[in-house]
N, C-alpha and C positions, 0 to 999 in steps of 0.2 A: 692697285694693280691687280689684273685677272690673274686665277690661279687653276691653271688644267692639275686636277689630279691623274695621275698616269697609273695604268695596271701594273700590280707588284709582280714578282716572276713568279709567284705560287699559281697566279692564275694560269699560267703556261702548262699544257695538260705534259702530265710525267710518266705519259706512256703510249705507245703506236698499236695499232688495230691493224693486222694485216689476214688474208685469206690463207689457209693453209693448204695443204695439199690436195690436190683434185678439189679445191672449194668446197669442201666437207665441214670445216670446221674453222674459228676464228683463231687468230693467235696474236696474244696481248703482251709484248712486250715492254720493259721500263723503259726509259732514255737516260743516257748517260748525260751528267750533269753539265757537259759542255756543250751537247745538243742543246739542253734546254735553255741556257746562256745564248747561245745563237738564236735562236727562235724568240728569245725573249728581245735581243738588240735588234736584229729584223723588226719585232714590232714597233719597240719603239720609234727607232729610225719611220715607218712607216708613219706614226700618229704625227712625228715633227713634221715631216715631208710636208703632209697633205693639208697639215694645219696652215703652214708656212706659206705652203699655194692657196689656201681658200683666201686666207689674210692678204695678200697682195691681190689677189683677184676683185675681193668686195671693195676693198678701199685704197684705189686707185691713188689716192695722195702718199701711202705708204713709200717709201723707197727704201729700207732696211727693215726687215724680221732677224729679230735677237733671239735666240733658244739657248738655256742656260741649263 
């Protein structure tokens, strides 16, 4: 049986880039660990999604996608 290895959550960046004032200067802050939790199930959630659709798309004989 095929086996997707999936990104661990370390790969989920643990910290935001935003402009600071008058766009002068950057400002780097951390994410609080239940951001990173959310952005990490959004991705997941995304890689099943899209796998799930390519697999019933290419092989039409499919009628059930299991995701475990």
């Amino acid at each position: 049986m095929p086996v997707l290895e999936l990104p661990d959550i370390e790969d989920i960046l643990a910290s935001t880039v935003e402009s600071g004032a008058r766009n002068r200067r950057l400002l780097i802050k951390d994410k609080y660990q239940r951001q990173r939790r959310k952005e990490y199930a959004q991705h997941i959630h995304g890689i099943a999604s899209r796998l799930a659709g390519v697999m019933q798309g290419l092989l039409i004989s499919i009628d059930q996608v299991t995701l475990c």
